[in-house]
KETI-238058 format. One record per residue (C-alpha): y, x, z. Coordinates in steps of 0.25 Angstrom, whole numbers, padded with zeros to 4 digits, always signed. Last residue first. Example, Ala and Ser with C-alpha at 12.3 -4.5 7.8 and 13.67 -1.06 7.14 Angstrom:
-0004+0055+0029
-0018+0049+0031
// end
This chain:
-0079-0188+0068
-0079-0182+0054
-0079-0195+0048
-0066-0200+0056
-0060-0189+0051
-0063-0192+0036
-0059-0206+0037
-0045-0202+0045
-0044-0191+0033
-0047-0201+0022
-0037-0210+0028
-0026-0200+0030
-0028-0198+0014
-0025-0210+0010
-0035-0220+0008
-0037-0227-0005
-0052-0228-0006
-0058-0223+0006
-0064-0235+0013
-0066-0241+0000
-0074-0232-0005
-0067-0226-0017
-0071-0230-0031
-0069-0219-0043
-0057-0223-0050
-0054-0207-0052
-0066-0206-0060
-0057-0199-0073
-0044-0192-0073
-0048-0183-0063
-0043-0181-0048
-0037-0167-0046
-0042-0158-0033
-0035-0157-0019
-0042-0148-0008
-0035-0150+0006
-0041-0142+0017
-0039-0148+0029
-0040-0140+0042
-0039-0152+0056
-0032-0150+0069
-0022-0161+0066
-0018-0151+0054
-0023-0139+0047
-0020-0139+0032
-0025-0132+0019
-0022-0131+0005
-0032-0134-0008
-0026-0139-0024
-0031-0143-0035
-0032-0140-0051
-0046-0135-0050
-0041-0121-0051
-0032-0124-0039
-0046-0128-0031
-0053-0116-0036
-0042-0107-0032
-0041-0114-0017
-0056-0116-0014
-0057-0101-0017
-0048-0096-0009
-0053-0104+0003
-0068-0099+0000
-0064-0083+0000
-0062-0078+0012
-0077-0071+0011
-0080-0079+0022
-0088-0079+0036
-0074-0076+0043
-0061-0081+0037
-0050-0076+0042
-0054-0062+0039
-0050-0053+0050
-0040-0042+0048
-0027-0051+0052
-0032-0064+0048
-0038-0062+0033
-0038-0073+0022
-0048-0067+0011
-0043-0074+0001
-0032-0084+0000
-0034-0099+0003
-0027-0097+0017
-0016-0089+0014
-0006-0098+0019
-0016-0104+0030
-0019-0091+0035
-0006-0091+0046
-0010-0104+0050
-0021-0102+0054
-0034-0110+0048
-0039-0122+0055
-0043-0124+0068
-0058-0134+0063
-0056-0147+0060
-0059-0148+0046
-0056-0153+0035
-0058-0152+0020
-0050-0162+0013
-0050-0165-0002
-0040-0171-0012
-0041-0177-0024
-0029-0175-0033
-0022-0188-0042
-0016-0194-0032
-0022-0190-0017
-0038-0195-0019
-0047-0190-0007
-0056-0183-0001
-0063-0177+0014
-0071-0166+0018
-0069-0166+0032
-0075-0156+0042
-0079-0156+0057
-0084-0144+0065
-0070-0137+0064
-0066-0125+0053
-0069-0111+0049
-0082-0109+0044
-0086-0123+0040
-0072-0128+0036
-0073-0115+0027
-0085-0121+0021
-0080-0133+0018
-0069-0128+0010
-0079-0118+0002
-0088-0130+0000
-0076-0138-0005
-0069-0127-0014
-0083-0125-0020
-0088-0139-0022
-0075-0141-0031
-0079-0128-0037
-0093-0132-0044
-0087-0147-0046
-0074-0142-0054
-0065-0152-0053
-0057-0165-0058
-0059-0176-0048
-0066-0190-0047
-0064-0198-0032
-0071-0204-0021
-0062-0202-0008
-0069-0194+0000
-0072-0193+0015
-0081-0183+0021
-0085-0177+0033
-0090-0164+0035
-0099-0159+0048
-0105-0146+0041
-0119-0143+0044
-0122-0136+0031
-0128-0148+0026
-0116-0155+0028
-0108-0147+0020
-0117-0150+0008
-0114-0166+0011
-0100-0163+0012
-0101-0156-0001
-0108-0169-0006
-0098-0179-0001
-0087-0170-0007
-0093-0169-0022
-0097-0184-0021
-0081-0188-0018
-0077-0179-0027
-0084-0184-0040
-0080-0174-0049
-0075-0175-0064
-0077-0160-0070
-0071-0146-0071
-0079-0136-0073
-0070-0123-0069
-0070-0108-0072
-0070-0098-0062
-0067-0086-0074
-0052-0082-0068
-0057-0068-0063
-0053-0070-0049
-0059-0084-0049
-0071-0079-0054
-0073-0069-0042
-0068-0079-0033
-0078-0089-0038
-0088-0079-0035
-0086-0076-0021
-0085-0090-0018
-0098-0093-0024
-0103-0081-0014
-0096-0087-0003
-0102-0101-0005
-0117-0094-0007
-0114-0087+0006
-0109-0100+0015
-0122-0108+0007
-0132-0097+0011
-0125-0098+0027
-0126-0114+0026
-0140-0114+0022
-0145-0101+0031
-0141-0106+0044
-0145-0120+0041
-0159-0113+0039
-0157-0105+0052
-0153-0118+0057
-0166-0125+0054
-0175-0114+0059
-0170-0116+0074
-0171-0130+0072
-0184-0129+0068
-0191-0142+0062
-0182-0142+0052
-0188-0129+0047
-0201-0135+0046
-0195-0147+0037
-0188-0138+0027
-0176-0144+0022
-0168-0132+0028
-0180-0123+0024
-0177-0129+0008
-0161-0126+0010
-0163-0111+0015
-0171-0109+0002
-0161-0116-0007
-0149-0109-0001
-0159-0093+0001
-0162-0094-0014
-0146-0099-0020
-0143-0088-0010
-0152-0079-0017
-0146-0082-0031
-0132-0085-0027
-0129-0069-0022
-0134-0062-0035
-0125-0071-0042
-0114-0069-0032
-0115-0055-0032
-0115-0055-0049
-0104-0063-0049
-0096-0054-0037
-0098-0042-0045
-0094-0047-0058
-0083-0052-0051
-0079-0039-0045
-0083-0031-0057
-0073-0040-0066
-0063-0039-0055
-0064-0023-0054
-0064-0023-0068
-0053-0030-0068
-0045-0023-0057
-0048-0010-0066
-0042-0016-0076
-0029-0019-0070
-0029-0006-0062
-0030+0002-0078
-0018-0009-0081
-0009-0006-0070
-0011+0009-0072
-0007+0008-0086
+0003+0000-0083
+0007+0011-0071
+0008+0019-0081
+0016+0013-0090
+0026+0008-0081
+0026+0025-0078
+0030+0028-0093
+0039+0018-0093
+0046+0024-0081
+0044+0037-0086
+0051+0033-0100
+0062+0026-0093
+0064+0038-0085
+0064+0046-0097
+0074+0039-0108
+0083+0038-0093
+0082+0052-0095
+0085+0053-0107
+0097+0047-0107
+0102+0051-0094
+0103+0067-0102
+0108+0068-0116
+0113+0054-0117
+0119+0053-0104
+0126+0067-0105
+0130+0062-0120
+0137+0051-0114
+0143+0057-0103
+0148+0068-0112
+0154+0056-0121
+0161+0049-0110
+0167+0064-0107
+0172+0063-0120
+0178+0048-0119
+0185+0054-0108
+0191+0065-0114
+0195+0055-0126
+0203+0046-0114
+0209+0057-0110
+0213+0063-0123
+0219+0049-0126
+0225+0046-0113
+0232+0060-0115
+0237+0057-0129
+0244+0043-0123
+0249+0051-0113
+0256+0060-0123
+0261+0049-0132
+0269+0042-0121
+0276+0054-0118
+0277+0054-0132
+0282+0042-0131
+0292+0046-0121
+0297+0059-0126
+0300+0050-0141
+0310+0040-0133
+0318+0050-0125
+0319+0058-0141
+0322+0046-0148
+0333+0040-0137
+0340+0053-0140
+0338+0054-0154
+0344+0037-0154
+0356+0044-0147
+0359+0053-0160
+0358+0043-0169
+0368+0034-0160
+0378+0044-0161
+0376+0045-0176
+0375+0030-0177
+0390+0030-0172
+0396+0031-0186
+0393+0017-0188
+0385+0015-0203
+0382-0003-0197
+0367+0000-0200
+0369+0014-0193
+0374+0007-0181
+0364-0004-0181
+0352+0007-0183
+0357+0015-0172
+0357+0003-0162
+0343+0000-0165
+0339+0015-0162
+0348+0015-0148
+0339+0002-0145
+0325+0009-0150
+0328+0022-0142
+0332+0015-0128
+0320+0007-0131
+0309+0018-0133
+0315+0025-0122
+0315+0013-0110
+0300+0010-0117
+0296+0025-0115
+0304+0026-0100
+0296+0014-0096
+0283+0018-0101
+0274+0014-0112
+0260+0018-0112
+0255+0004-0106
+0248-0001-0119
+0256-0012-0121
+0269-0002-0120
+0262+0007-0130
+0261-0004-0141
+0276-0010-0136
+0282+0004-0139
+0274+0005-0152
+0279-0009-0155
+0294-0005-0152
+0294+0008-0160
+0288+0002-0173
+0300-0007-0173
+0308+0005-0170
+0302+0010-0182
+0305-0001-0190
+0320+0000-0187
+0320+0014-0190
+0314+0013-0205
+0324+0001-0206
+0335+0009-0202
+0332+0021-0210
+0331+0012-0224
+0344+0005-0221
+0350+0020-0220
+0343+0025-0233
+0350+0011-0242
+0364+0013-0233
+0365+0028-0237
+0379+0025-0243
+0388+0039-0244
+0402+0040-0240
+0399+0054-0235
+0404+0054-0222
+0399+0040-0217
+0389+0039-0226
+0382+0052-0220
+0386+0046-0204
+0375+0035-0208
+0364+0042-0217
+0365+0051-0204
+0364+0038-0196
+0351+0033-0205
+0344+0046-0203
+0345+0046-0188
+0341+0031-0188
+0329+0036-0198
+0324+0047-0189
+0327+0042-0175
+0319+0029-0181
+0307+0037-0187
+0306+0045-0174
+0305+0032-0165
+0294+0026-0175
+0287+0040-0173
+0288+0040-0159
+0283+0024-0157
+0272+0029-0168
+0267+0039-0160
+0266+0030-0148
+0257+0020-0153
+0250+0029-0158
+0247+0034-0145
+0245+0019-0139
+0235+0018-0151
+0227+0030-0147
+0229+0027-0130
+0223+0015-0134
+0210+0019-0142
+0208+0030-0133
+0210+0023-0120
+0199+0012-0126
+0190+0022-0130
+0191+0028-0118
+0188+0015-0110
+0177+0012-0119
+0170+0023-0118
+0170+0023-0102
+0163+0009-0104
+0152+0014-0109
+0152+0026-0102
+0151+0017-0090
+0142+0008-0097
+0133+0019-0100
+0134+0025-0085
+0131+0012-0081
+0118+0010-0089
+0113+0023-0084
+0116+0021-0069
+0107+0008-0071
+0095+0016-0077
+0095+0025-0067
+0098+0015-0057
+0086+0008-0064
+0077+0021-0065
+0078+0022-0051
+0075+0009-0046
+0063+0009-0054
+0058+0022-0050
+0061+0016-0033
+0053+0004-0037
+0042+0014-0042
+0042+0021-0032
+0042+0009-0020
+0031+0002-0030
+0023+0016-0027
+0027+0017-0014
+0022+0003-0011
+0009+0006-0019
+0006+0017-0010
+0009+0012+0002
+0000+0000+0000
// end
């Protein structure tokens, strides 16, 4: 016993291990799964945010350019007396796009959560002093020089914060591509390494599940040639066993009826003796081999229409001549059964009532719906409590003493299979002094109109007990 519960502890404990393994496997996937994603994710959004960017300072370097360009066009007109209206128009549409460009990039990286303060403060200071040097150069006013030269200003405070901007956007990237390298040497150590070995747990493990089918399977056979041996054993005992008791039953019988051994008392009960003891041993060694073809499943049944009342009246009868006090009450009536075994459960009832109950004993039937049932009483102190769960198991044991003596242990275990297999039913009850085993069998379809003497027919089950009782006394 201590072997096998370390084995199953091992084994319990192998399994748990290759589960955490397992588990810690999984979660270290999911986490590099997962891990991926994240730096993917930071990569492709610090990409865009970075490009965001560079077209924000490219934007405000095309404005400067053109606005710069257009007030020089400007102050040459002015001196010259020349007309550059068509190249001027052109700037300032170039530049007004470009701040348009300025102001969606600004709201891109703002979304994104890269646009400070100060860079939002700087981009608006250099877009307003932009708009107000495209309205003077529209109007050719001799102050767009200044005004070009403040917008350099604004320009050059505006292009240090985006590329401040730029940088840490260039660090997330690199950041988030280190980590998205070290995820990849994760991965390769995984696959390179816990990989296969998880490849060889599993492969042990299966390896082992084999085994031990293997072994499973060579205990299996073994067990049925064990079993087969076992019955074979038990046929061939019981064979051997019912030729000279069948001899000593009919001999012992003829000196029973013999005339000169009547005429001795003395001689008389040792032939009494030896009745009842051959019929106890031919009873355990029908039980022996009933059990044996229980076991392998070849009891097989003849199922016929019996007469019940008859079939009880002549048990009691043969339990009579074993000197046995048995009364009887039965309800006439037609069930479904197999005759052979029907005798059986009630001969092995009896004779446990024999062994191990009171003096008096009841055999009593009846009709309850569409079942018959069957009472075997007695009054001896019935059976302990205790028992009464395991009661129709075999070999029931009371500490280390068999609880029943004289017995293989076998009789109540057998009226309990034979009685499921014939579709019925057996329990047991002490009560009012009194151990009943109930034995409930199906009524067949046909002879169920059998007459009932009309002190029986119709009673309930309270009356038949009464009648019974009073029979017994």
């Amino acid at each position: 016993m201590g072997r096998m519960q370390k084995r199953s502890r091992s084994r319990w404990d192998r399994s748990l291990g290759i589960t955490i393994i397992t588990g810690v496997v999984l979660l270290l996937v999911l986490g590099l799964v997962f891990a991926v994603a994240y730096g993917s994710r930071r990569i492709t959004t610090s990409a865009g945010s970075l490009h965001d960017a560079d077209e924000v300072l490219r934007s405000a370097t095309i404005v400067r350019a053109q606005l710069a360009l257009s007030s020089h066009m400007v102050t040459v007109d002015q001196i010259a007396g020349s007309n550059s209206a068509e190249a001027i128009t052109v700037s300032i549409d170039e530049a007004t796009q470009a701040l348009t460009d300025i102001a969606t990039g600004i709201a891109l990286l703002d979304d994104e959560g890269f646009a400070t303060e100060a860079t939002k403060q700087a981009v608006a200071d250099f877009t307003t002093t932009a708009q107000t040097l495209i309205t003077l150069v529209e109007n050719r006013a001799s102050a767009a020089t200044r005004q070009s030269n403040q917008l350099g200003e604004h320009f050059t405070t505006m292009s240090n914060q985006i590329v401040g901007v730029r940088d840490t956007l260039s660090g997330n990237v690199a950041a988030s591509d280190q980590l998205l390298g070290q995820i990849g040497n994760v991965a390769r150590f995984l696959v390179g390494f816990l990989v296969p070995v998880a490849v060889i747990l599993i492969y042990r493990e299966l390896m082992r599940r084999q085994q031990r089918q293997n072994e499973l399977e060579t205990r299996l056979e073994a067990e049925r040639q064990i079993n087969a041996a076992r019955e074979q054993f038990i046929a061939n005992a019981s064979h051997e066993l019912r030729t000279p008791l069948t001899s000593i039953m009919g001999l012992s019988m003829m000196l029973s009826e013999n005339e000169a051994v009547h005429r001795d008392p003395s001689a008389l009960e040792l032939v009494s003796i030896i009745v009842g003891e051959s019929e106890d041993l031919a009873r355990m060694v029908e039980d022996l081999l009933t059990v044996a073809r229980l076991d392998a499943g070849a009891l097989h049944y003849s199922f016929e229409s019996i007469d019940v009342a008859a079939e009880l009246a002549d048990i009691a009868e043969g339990a009579r001549r074993a000197n046995m006090k048995v009364a009887t009450t039965a309800q006439p009536a037609i069930i479904r059964a197999d005759r052979l075994r029907f005798r059986q459960i009630l001969r092995n009832l009896l004779s446990n009532a024999k062994k191990y109950g009171g003096p008096n004993v009841g055999l009593h039937g009846y009709e309850d719906n569409r079942t018959y049932v069957i009472k075997v009483t007695d009054d001896g102190p019935g059976i302990p409590e205790h028992l009464q769960e395991r009661l129709f198991e075999r070999f029931i044991h009371q500490g280390n003493k068999v609880a029943n003596k004289d017995s293989v242990g076998l009789g109540l275990s057998i009226v309990h299979s034979l009685a499921l297999d014939m579709g019925g039913s057996i329990t047991y009850r002490h009560t009012r002094g009194e151990s009943q085993f109930t034995l409930r069998l199906p009524l067949t379809t046909d002879g169920t109109d059998s007459p009932a003497p009309p002190q029986l027919a119709g009673a309930s089950e309270a009356a038949l007990l009464d009648h019974a009782r009073q029979a017994d006394r």
